[in-house]
C-alpha positions as CSV (number, residue, x, y, z in Angstrom):
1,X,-17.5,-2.1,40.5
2,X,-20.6,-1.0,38.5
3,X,-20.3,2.1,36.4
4,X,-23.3,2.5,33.8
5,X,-21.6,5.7,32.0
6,X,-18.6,3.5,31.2
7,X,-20.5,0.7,29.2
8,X,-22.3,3.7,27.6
9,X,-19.2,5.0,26.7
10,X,-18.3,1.9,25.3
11,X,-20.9,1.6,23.3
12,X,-20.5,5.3,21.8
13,X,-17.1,4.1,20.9
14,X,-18.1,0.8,19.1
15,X,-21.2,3.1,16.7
16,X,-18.7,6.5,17.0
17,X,-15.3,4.6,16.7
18,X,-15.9,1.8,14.6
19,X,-13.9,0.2,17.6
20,X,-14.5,-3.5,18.2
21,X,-16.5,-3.9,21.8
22,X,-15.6,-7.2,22.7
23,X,-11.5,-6.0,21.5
24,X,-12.5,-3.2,23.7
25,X,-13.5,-5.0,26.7
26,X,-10.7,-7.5,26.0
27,X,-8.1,-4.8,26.0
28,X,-9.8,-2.9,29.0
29,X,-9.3,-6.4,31.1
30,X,-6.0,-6.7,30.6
31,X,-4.9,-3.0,31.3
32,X,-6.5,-3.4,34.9
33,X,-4.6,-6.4,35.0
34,X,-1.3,-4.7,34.5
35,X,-1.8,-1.9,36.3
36,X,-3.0,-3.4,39.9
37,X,0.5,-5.9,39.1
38,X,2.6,-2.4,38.5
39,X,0.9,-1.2,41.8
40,X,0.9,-4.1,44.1
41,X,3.6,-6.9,43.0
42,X,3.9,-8.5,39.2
43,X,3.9,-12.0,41.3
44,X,0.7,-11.4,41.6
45,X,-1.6,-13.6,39.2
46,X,-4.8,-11.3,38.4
47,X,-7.9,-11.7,36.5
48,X,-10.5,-9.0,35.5
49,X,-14.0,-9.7,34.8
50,X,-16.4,-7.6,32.4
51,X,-20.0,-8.7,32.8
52,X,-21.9,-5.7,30.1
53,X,-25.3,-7.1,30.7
54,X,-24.9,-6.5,34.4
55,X,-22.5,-3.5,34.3
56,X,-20.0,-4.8,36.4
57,X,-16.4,-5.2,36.5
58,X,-15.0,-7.5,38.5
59,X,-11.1,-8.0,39.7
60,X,-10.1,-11.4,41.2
61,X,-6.3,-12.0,42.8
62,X,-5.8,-16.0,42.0
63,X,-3.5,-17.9,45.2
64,X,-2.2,-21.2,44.1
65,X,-2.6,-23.6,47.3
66,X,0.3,-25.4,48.6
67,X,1.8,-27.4,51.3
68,X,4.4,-25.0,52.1
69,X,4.0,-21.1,50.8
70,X,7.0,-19.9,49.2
71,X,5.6,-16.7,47.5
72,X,2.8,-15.4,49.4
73,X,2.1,-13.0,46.4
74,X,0.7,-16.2,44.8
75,X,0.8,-18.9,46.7
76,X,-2.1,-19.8,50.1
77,X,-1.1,-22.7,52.6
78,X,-3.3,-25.8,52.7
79,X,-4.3,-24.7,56.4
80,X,-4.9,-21.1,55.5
81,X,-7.5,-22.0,52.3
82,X,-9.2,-25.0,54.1
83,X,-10.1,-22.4,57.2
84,X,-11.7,-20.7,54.2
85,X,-13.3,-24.2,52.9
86,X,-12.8,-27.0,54.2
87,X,-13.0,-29.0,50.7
88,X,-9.5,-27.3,49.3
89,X,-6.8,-29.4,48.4
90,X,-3.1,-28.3,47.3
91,X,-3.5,-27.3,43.8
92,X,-6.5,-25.8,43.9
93,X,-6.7,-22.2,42.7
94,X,-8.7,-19.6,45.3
95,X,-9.9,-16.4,43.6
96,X,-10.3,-13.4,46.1
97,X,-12.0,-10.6,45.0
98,X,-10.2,-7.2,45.1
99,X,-12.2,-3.7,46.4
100,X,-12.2,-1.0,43.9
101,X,-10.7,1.0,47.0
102,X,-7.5,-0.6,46.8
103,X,-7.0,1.3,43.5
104,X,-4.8,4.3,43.9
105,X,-5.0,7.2,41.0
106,X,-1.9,5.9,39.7
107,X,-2.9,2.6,39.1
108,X,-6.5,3.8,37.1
109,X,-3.5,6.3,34.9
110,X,-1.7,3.5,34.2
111,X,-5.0,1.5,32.9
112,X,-5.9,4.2,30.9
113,X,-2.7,5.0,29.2
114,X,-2.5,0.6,28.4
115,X,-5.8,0.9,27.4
116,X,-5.5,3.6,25.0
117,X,-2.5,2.0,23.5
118,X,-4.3,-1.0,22.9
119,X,-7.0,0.7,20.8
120,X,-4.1,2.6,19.0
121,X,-2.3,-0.2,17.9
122,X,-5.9,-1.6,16.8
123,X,-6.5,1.5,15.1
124,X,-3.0,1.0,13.2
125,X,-3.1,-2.5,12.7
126,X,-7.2,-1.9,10.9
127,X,-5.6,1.4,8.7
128,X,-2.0,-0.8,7.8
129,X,-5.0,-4.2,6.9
130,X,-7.7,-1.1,4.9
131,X,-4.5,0.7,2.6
132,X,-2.7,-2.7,1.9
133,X,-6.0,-3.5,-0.1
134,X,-5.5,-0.2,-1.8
135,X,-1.4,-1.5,-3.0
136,X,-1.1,-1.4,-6.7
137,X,-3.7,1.1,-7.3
138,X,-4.6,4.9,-7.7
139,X,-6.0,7.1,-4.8
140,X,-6.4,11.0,-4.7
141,X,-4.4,12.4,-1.8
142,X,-3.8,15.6,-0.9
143,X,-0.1,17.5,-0.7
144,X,-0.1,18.8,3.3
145,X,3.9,19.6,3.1
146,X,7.1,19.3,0.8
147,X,10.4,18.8,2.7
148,X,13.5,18.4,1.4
149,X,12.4,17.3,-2.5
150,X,10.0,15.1,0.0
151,X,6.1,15.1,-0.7
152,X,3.9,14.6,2.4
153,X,0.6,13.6,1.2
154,X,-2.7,12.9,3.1
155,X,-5.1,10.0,1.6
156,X,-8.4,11.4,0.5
157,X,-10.8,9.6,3.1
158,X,-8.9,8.8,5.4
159,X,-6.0,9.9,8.0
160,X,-3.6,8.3,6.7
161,X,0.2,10.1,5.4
162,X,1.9,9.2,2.3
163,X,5.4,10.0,1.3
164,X,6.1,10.4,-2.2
165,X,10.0,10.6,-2.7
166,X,12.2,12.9,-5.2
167,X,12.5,9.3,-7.5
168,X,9.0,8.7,-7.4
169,X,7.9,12.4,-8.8
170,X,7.5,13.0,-12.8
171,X,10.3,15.7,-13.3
172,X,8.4,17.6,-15.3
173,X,5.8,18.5,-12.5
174,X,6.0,20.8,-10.1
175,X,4.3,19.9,-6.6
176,X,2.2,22.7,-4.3
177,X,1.1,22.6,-1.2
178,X,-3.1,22.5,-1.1
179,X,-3.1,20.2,-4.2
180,X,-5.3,17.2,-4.7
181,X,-3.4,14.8,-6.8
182,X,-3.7,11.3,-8.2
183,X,-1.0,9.1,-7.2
184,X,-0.1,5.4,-7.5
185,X,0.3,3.4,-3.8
186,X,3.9,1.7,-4.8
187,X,3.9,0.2,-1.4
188,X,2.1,0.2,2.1
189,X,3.8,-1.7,5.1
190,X,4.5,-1.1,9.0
191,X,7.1,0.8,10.8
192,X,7.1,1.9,14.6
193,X,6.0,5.0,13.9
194,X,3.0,3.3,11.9
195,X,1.6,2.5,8.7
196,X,4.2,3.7,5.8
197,X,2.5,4.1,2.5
198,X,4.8,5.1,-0.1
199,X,3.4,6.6,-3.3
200,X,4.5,7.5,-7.1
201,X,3.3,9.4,-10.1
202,X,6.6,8.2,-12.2
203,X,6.2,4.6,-11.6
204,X,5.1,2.7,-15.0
205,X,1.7,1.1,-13.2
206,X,0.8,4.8,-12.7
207,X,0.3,5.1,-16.0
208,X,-1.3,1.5,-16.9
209,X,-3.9,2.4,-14.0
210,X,-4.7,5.5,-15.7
211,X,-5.5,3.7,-18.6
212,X,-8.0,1.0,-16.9
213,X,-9.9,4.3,-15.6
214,X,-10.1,5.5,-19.1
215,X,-10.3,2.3,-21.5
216,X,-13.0,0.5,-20.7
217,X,-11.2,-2.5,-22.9
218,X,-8.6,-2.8,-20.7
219,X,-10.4,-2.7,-17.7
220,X,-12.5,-5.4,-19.2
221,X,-9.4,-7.7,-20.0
222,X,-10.5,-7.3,-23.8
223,X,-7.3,-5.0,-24.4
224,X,-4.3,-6.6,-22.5
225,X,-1.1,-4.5,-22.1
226,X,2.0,-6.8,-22.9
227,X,4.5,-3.9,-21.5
228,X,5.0,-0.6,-20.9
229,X,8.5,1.6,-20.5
230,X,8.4,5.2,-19.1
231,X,11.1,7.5,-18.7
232,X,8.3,10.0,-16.0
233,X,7.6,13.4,-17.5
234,X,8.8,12.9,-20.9
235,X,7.6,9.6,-23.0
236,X,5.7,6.4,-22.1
237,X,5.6,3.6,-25.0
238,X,3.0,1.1,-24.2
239,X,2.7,-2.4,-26.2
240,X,-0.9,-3.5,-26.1
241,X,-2.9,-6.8,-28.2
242,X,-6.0,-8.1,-27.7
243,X,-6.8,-11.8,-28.6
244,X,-10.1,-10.4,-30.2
245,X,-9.7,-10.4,-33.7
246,X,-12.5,-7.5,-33.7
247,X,-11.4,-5.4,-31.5
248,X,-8.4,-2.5,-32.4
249,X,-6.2,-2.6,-29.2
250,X,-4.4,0.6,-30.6
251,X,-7.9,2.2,-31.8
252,X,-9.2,1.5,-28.0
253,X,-6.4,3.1,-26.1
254,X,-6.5,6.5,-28.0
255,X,-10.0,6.9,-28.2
256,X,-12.6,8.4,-30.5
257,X,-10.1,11.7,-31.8
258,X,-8.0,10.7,-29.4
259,X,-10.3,11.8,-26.2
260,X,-8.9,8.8,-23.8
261,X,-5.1,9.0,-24.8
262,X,-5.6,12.9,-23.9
263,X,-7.1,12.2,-21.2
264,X,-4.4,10.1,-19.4
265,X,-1.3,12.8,-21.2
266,X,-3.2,15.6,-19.3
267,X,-3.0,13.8,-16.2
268,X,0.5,12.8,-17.0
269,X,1.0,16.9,-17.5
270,X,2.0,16.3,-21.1
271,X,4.0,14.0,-21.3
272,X,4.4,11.9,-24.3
273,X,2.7,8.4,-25.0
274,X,2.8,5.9,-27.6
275,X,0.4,3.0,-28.3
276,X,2.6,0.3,-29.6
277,X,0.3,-3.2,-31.4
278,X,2.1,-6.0,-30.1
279,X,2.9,-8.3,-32.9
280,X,5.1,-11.5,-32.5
281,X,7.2,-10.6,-35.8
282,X,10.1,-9.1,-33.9
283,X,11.4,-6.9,-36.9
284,X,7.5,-5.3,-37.4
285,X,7.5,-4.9,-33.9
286,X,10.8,-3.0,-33.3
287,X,10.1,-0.6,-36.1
288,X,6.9,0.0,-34.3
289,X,8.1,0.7,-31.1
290,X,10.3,3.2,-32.8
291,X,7.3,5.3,-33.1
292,X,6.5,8.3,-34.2
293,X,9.2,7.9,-36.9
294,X,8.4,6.2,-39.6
295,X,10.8,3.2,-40.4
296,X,12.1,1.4,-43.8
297,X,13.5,-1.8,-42.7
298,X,14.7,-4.2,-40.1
299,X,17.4,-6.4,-40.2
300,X,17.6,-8.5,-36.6
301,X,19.9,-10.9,-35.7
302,X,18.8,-13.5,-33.6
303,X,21.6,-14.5,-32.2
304,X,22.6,-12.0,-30.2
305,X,19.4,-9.9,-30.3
306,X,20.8,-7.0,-32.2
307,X,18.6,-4.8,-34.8
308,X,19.7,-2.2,-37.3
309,X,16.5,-0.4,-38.1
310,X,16.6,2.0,-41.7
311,X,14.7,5.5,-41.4
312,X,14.8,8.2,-44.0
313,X,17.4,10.5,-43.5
314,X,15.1,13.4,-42.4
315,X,13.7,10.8,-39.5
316,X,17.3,10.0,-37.9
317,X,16.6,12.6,-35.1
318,X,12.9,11.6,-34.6
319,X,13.9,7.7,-34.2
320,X,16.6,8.5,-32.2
321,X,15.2,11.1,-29.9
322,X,16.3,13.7,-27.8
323,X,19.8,12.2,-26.3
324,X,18.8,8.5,-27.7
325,X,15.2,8.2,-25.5
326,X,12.8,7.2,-28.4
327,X,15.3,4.4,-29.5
328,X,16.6,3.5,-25.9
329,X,13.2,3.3,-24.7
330,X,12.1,1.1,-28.1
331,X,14.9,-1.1,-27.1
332,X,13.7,-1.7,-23.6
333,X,10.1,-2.5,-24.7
334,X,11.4,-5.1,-27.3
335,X,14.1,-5.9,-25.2
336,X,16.3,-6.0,-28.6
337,X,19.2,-3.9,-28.8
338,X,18.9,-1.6,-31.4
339,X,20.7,0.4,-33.7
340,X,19.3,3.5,-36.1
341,X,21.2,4.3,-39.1
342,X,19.7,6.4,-41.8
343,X,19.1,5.2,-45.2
344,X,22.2,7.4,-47.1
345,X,24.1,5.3,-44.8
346,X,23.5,2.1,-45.3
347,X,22.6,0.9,-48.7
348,X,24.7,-2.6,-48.0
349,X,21.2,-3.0,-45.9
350,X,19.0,-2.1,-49.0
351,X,20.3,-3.7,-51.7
352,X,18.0,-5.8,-53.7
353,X,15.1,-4.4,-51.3
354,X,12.1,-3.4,-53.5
């Protein structure tokens, strides 16, 4: 069978495609195969031979030869493949080559439609192997459809769909169909449907990817982010060091009049951020991470890992925040649990403080 259009068309498909010729001529050889077995017997032990440079496609039905035939599908008597050649001996394998004409239109369907799976699951298994590279980090994607609280996304770039569910969406944004967005791939892995990617713009590593983008610091590894806590679409508190003893980790994150900081709130659609310095003085960091209020005192107790932090009285509500986040969210960055009391309240805590 010589067909010089297909092996063009092969080609077209490799430079067009990006398709793999060789996984193309591979998958073509063993649709044949399965479709002249559907036709005419699965017994039937079939080989299909592509030769590109000479344009030519062979198919060779393989008989086993034996003393006495049992399947004739796949099997050739001693007598019967020695009138052929006289040299056979049982268990030699005769290949006879099949005419093209003993292919019905069902049986060239049915090698089309294996074939075209074939590439399709390539296709699948190249875009599931390309977006896992992409897990952990930011792409641009565009909102095609909102179902249910459910946001259907397509990747920028490519073809690929990306779901971004109710808990994964800042609730303080509102989502519109025709929007380019940033978003964070949470996770990327295969289903029978195809490649699921799953993305967020509330997840925490949203908002330390933002920050690599706009802090060339942490990008470089110069400013290291310890932690970070988020409650999405209201406050993010972010501990960061560096083990440079010139460079201002805090300094670096907000920016020259705080144009990086702003930069990453705006994307965040304004939602709150605080740069915590990472000490390893427990108390001076817990009255840190109650930032933006300003605190007097610490007491900690070690053994259980319980804080009372001291604010002025005017400060209660700004420590505390609005039903207990700024302090609930100081807490989790610590990982003390802490308690705010103002300082009318508490002056067994003060005593003899200067």
């Amino acid at each position: 069978m010589i067909n010089k259009d297909f092996f063009l068309a092969l080609n077209q498909l490799e430079n067009e495609g990006k398709i793999d010729k060789a996984l193309t001529i591979k998958s073509l050889e063993a649709a044949i195969a399965t479709a002249y077995k559907r036709e005419f017997g699965e017994a039937r032990n079939i080989a299909v031979q592509i030769n590109e440079d000479r344009n030519l496609i062979r198919i060779i039905a393989y008989k086993t030869v034996v003393e006495t035939v049992e399947d004739p599908e796949s099997e050739i008597s001693l007598e019967d493949a020695q009138a052929i050649k006289s040299s056979y001996k049982v268990g030699d394998i005769i290949g006879d080559e099949i005419s093209p004409k003993d292919f019905t239109r069902i049986v060239a369907q049915t090698a089309k439609q294996v074939f075209t799976q074939r590439i399709t699951d390539e296709n699948k298994r190249r875009a599931l192997e390309d977006m896992s590279q992409k897990e952990g980090e930011i792409v641009t994607a565009l909102i095609r459809r909102i179902d249910n609280g459910t946001v259907y996304l397509e990747i920028s770039g490519t073809q690929m769909e990306a779901v971004m569910m109710p808990s994964d969406q800042s609730k303080s944004e509102h989502y519109s169909v025709g929007t380019t967005i940033k978003v964070y791939v949470k996770s990327v892995g295969a289903t029978n449907r195809g490649t699921r990617v799953v993305v967020s713009r509330s997840h925490k590593d949203f908002v330390k990817r933002l920050f690599e983008i706009e802090v060339p610091e942490v990008k470089a590894g110069l400013v290291k982010i310890r932690k970070i806590v988020r409650e999405a679409g209201y406050r993010t508190k972010m501990a960061v060091y560096s083990d440079e003893p010139s460079v201002d980790a805090v300094g670096a994150c907000i920016g020259q009049k705080g144009v990086r900081i702003n930069a990453v709130v705006q994307e965040l659609g304004g939602e709150k951020i605080d740069i915590i310095g990472w000490c390893a003085d427990q108390a001076q960091f817990i009255a840190r991470a109650l930032s933006p209020a300003q605190v007097n005192m610490v007491k900690i107790n070690e053994d259980d890992k319980t804080a009372i932090a001291i604010v002025p009285d005017e400060k209660l509500s700004l420590a505390i925040g609005k039903q207990g986040q700024n302090v609930r969210l100081a807490a989790k960055l610590t990982d003390w649990k802490i308690d705010v009391k103002p300082m009318s309240a508490a002056p067994e805590l003060i005593g003899g403080q200067n």
